[in-house]
C-alpha positions as CSV (number, residue, x, y, z in Angstrom):
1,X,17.3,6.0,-35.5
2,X,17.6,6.8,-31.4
3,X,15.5,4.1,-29.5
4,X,14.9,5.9,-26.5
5,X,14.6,3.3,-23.0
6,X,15.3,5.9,-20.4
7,X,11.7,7.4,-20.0
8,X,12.3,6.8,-15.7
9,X,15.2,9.1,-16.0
10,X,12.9,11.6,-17.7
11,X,11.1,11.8,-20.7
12,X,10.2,13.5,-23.9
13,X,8.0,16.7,-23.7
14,X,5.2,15.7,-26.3
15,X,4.1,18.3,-28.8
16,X,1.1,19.2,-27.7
17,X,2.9,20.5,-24.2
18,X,6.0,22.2,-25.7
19,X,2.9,24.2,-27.5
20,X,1.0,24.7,-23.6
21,X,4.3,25.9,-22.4
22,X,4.6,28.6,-25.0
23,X,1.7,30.0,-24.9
24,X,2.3,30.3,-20.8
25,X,5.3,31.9,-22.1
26,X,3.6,34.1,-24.9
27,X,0.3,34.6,-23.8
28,X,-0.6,33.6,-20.2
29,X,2.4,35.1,-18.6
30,X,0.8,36.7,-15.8
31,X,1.8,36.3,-12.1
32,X,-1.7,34.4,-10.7
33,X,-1.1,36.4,-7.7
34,X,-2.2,38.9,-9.3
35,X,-5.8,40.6,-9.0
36,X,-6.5,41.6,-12.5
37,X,-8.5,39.4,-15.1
38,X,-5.9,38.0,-17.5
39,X,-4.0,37.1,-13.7
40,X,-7.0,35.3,-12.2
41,X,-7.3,33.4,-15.9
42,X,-3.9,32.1,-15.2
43,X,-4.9,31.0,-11.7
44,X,-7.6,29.2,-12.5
45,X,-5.3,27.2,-15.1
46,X,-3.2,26.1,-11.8
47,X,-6.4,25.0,-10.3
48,X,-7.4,23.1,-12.9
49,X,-4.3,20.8,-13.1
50,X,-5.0,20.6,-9.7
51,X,-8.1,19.2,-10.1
52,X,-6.7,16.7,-12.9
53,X,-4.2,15.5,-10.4
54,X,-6.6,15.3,-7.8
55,X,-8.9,13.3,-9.9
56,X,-5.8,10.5,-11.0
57,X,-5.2,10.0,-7.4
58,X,-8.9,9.7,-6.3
59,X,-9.5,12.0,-3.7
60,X,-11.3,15.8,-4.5
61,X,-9.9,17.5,-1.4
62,X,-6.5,17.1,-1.3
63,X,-4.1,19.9,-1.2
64,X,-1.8,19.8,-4.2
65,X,1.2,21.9,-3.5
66,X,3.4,22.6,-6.7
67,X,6.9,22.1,-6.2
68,X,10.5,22.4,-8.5
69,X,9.9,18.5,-8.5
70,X,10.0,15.6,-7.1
71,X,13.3,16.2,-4.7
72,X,11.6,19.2,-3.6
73,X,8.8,17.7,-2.8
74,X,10.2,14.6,-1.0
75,X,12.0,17.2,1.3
76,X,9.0,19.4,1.9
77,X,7.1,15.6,3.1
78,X,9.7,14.6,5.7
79,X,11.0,18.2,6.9
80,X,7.4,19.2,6.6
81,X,6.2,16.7,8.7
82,X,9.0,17.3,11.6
83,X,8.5,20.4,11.9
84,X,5.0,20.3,13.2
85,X,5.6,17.3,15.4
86,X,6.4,16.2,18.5
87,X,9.3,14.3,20.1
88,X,10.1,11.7,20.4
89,X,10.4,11.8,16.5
90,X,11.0,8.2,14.3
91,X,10.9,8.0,11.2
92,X,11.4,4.9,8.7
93,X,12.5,4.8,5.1
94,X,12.8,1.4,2.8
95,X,16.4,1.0,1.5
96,X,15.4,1.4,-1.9
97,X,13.8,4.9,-1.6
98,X,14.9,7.5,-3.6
99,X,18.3,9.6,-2.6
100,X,15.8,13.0,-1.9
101,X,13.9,10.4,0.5
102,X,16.7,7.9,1.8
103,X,19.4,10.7,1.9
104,X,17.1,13.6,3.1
105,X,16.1,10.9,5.9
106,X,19.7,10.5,7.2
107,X,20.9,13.6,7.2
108,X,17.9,14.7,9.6
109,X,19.1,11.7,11.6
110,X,22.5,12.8,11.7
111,X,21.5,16.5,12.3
112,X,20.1,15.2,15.7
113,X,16.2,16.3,14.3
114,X,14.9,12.5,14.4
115,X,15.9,9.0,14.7
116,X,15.7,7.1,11.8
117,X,15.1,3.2,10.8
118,X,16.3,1.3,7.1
119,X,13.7,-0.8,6.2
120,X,15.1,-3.8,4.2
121,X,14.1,-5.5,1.2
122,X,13.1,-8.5,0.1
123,X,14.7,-10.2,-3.1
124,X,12.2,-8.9,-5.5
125,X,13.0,-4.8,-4.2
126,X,10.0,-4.5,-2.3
127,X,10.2,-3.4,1.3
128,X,9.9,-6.4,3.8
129,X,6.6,-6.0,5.8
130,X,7.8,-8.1,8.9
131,X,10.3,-4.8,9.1
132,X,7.3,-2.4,8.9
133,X,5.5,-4.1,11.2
134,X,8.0,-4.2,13.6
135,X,8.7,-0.6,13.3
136,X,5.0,0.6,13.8
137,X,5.4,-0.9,16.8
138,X,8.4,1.2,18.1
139,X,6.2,4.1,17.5
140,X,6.7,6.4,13.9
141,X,6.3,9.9,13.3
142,X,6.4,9.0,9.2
143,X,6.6,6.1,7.3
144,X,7.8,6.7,3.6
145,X,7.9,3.9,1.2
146,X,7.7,4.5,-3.3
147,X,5.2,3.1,-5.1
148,X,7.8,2.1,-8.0
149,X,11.0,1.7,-7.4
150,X,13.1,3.7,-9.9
151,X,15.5,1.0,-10.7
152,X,14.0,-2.3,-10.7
153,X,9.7,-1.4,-11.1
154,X,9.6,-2.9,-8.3
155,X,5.6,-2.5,-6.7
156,X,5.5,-1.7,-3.0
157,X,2.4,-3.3,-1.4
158,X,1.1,0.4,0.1
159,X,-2.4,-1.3,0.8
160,X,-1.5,-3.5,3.5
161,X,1.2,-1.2,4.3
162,X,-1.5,1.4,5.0
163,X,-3.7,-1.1,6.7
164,X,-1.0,-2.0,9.0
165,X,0.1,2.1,9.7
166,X,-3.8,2.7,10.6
167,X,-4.0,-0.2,12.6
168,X,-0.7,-0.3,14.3
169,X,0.3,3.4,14.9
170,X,-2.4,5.5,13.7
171,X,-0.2,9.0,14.3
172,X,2.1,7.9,12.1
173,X,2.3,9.6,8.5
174,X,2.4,7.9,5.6
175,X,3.9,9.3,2.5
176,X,4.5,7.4,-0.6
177,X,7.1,8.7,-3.4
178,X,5.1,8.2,-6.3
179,X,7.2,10.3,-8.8
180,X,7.6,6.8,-11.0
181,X,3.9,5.7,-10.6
182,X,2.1,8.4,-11.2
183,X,0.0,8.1,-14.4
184,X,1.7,4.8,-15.5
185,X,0.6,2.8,-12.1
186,X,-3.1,3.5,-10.6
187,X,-3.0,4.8,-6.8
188,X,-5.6,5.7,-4.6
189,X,-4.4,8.7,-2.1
190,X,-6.7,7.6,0.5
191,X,-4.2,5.1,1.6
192,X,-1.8,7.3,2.3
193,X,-1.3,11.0,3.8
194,X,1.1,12.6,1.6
195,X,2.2,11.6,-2.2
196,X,4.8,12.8,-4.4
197,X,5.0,13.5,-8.2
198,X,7.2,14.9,-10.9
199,X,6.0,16.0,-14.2
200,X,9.2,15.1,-16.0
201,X,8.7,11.4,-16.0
202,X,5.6,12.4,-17.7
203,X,6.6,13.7,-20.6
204,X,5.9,18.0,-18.7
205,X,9.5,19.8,-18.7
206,X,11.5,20.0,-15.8
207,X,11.3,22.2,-12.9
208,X,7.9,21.6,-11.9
209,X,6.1,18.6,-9.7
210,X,3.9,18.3,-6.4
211,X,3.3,16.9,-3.1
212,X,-0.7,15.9,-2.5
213,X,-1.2,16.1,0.9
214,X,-4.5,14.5,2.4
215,X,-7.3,17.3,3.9
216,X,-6.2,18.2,7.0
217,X,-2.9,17.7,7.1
218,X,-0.3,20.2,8.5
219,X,3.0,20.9,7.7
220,X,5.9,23.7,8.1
221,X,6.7,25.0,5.2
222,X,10.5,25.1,4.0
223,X,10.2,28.8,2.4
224,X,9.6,31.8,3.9
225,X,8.1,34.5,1.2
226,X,4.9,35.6,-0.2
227,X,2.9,32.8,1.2
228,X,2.3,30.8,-2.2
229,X,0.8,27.3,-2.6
230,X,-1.2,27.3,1.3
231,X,2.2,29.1,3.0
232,X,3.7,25.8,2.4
233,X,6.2,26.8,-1.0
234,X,6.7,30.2,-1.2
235,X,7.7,31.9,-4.5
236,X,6.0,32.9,-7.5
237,X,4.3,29.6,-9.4
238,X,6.2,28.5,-12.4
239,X,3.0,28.6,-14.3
240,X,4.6,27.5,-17.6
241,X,5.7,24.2,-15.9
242,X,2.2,24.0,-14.3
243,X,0.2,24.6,-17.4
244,X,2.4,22.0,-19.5
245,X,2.1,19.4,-16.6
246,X,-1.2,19.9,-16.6
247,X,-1.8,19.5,-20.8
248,X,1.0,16.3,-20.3
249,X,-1.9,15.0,-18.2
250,X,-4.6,15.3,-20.3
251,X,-2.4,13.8,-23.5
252,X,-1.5,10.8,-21.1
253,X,-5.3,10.6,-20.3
254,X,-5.6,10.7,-23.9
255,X,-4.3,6.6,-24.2
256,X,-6.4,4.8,-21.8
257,X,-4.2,1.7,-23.1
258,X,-0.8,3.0,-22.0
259,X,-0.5,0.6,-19.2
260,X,-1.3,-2.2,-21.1
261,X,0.8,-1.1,-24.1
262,X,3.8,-0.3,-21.9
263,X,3.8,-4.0,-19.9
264,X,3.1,-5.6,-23.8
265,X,6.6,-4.1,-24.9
266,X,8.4,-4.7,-21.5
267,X,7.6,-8.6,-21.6
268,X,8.9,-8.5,-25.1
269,X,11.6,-6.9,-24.4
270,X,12.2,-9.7,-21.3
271,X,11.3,-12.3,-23.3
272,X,13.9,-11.2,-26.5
273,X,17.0,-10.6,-24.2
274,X,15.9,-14.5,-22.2
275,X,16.0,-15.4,-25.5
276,X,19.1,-14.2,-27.4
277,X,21.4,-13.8,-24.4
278,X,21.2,-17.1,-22.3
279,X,23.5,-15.3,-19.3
280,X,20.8,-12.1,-19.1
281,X,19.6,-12.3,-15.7
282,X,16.3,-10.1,-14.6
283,X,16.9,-7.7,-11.0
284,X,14.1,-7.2,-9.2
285,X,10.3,-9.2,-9.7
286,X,9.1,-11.2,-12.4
287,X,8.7,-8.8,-15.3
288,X,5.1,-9.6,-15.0
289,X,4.9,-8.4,-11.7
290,X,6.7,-5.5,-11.8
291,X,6.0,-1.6,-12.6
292,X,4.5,-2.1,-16.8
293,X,7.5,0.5,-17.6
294,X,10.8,-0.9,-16.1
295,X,13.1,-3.9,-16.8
296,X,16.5,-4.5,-14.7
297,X,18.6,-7.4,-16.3
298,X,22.4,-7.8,-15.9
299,X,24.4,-8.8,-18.6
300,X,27.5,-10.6,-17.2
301,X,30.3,-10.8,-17.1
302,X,29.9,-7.2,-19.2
303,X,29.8,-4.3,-17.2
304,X,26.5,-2.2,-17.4
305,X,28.3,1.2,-18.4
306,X,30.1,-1.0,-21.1
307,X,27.2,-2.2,-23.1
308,X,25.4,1.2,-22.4
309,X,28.3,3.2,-24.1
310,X,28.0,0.8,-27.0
311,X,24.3,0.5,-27.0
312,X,25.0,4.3,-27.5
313,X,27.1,4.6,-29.9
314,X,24.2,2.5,-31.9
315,X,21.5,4.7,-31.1
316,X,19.8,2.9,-27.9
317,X,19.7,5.0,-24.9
318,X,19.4,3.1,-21.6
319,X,20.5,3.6,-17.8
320,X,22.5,1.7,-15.1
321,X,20.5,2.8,-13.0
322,X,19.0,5.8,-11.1
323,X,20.2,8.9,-13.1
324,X,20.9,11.0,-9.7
325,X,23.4,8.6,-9.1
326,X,24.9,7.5,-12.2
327,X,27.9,9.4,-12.1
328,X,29.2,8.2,-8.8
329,X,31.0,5.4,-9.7
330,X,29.6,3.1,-7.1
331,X,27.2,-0.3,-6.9
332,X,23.5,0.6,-6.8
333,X,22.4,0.6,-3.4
334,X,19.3,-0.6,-4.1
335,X,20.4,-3.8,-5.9
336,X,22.6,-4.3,-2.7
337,X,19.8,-4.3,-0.4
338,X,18.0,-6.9,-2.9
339,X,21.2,-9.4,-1.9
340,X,22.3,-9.2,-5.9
341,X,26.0,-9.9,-5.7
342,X,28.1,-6.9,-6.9
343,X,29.7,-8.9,-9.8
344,X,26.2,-9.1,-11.0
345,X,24.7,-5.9,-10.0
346,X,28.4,-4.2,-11.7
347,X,26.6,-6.0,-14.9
348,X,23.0,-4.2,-14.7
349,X,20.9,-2.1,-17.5
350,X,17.8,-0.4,-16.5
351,X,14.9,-0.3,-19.6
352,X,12.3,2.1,-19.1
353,X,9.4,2.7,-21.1
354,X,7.2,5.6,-22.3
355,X,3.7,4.8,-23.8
356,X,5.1,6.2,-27.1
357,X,7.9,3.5,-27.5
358,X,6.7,0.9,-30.5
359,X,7.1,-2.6,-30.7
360,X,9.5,-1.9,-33.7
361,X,11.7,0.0,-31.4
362,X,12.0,-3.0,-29.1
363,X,13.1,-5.6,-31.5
364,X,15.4,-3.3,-32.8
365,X,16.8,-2.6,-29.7
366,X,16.7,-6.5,-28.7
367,X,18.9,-7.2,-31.7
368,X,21.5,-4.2,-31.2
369,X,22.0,-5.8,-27.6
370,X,22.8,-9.4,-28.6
371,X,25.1,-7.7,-31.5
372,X,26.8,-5.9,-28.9
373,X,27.2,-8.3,-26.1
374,X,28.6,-10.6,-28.3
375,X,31.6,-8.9,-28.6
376,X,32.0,-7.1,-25.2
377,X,31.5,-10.4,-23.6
378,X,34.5,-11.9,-25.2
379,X,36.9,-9.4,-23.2
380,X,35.9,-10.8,-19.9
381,X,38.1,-9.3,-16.9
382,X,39.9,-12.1,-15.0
């Protein structure tokens, strides 16, 4: 049996949307550019998940511009926002955003198109407010801080981060990455300008996600083409990603519980590992206080991509970390900016959660660990 625990790298398509995405494939095909009936049918489609997404994130008039994803659309947020501003231009990341924020942010830096400031973080991964503060200021052209960090679940406090962007430096543009919140964490968009999603962590396909971007707003568009989605993301919609994003809404609509069901397994999951492995040590905040989806714990003194090959090789899928950067050999940088020493943060598993994972699944997976550690942690590296 495969115990699936990597739902924040992405997650299952459920089968109610592989059958949405084939009949945009069989049956609604049509470009919704298009000025025929069976075309404007299909365009209506996109403005209905647009409507669903507007009506998760509580605001009716915001512009939902579908992107290839979530990297896509973090781009489009920050170039977007440069482009129709003037200098001096700031802008301000947290040091646990994700590489299509953090990175995309220094490489504008380093291309000479803004100045940019590293927010740090606290113990517990979220973003230290004395350091926003401070920054607002200075003067910002964009603030961008997640909603969930994709490593640890960490919960960004965007409320009074908002409060303190409106009250400080009321040019300054917030955006929040919310491609791990959405739908599994509540957010209102009136606190921020622009917000970010990804309907692969939602159990949609890949290829397709958004930026929400308040009334109002302007921005330069990265694409120059046929003029789609408000000039802003030119190219013809993939409407099969849309229309399955859109039915992966409505299933996870469908389970009004799946917060509560998804923090239920997590703390179990927390509390078996506390209990069978005295050395397992959570990363990140309280499990209570965390996202309801993600668990960080290192294992020492085994390494994480150790146990994960053996969690493997016994049917339990997990992470080290972010999947964009698992293959690069290198310490997570957002466990560095927590202050988690590297012998320790070498040692870290990432747990994340869909709201189809069972508590069966967990204890299962519980068990297979302490099986496993038991004999990895005998070959201890001097």
């Amino acid at each position: 049996m495969e115990i699936y625990l990597d739902n924040s790298a992405t997650t299952r398509p459920t089968g109610s949307v592989i059958r949405a995405l084939t009949r945009a494939l069989e049956s609604d095909y049509y470009n919704p550019s298009s000025l025929y009936a069976p075309a404007l049918g299909v365009e209506k489609q996109l403005d209905a998940c647009r409507d669903r997404i507007r009506a998760e994130l509580h605001l009716s008039d915001a512009a939902v511009i579908f992107t290839s994803g979530g990297t896509e659309a973090n781009n489009l947020a920050l170039t977007g926002t440069l482009g129709v501003s003037r200098a001096p231009l700031r802008v301000a990341v947290s040091a646990g955003e994700h590489p299509s924020v953090y990175d995309a942010a220094l490489s504008l830096m380093q291309g000479g198109a803004c100045e940019c400031a590293v927010l740090p973080l606290n113990a517990g991964g979220t973003v230290d407010i004395d350091a926003v503060r401070s920054e607002l200021k200075k003067g910002l052209t964009l603030l961008s801080v997640m909603q969930v960090n994709n490593e640890t679940g960490a919960k960004n406090d965007i409320a009074e981060i908002s409060r303190l962007a409106r009250e400080i430096c009321p040019a300054c543009r917030l955006h929040v990455d919310g491609v791990q919140g959405f739908m599994r964490e509540d957010f209102d968009l009136r606190l921020a300008d622009m917000y970010t999603l990804s309907g692969h962590k939602i159990h949609a396909p890949k290829g397709v996600g958004a930026l929400v971007v308040r009334r109002g707003l302007r921005l330069k568009s990265a694409h120059v083409g046929g003029g789609q989605e408000n000039a802003l993301r030119s190219g013809t919609e993939n409407t099969p990603g849309i229309l399955a994003l859109s039915q992966a809404i409505d299933d996870m609509r469908a389970l009004p519980l799946r917060r509560e069901h998804m923090l239920k397994l997590k703390l179990l999951l927390a509390r078996e590992l506390a209990a069978r492995i005295p050395e397992a040590t959570v990363n990140g905040p309280a499990p209570e206080d965390g996202a309801c989806n993600i668990l960080n714990v290192s294992l020492p003194p085994v390494r994480g991509e150790t146990i994960l090959h053996a969690l493997e090789a016994q049917g339990v899928l997990v992470s080290t970390g972010s999947a964009c950067s698992a293959k690069k050999q290198k310490l997570s940088r957002v466990l560095t900016s927590m202050g988690v020493p590297a012998r320790r943060a070498e040692c870290a598993l990432r747990f994340s959660l869909s709201p189809y994972n069972t508590e069966e699944e967990i204890l299962r997976a519980a068990q297979i660990i302490q099986e496993q550690y038991a004999v990895l942690s005998k070959f201890q590296r001097r």
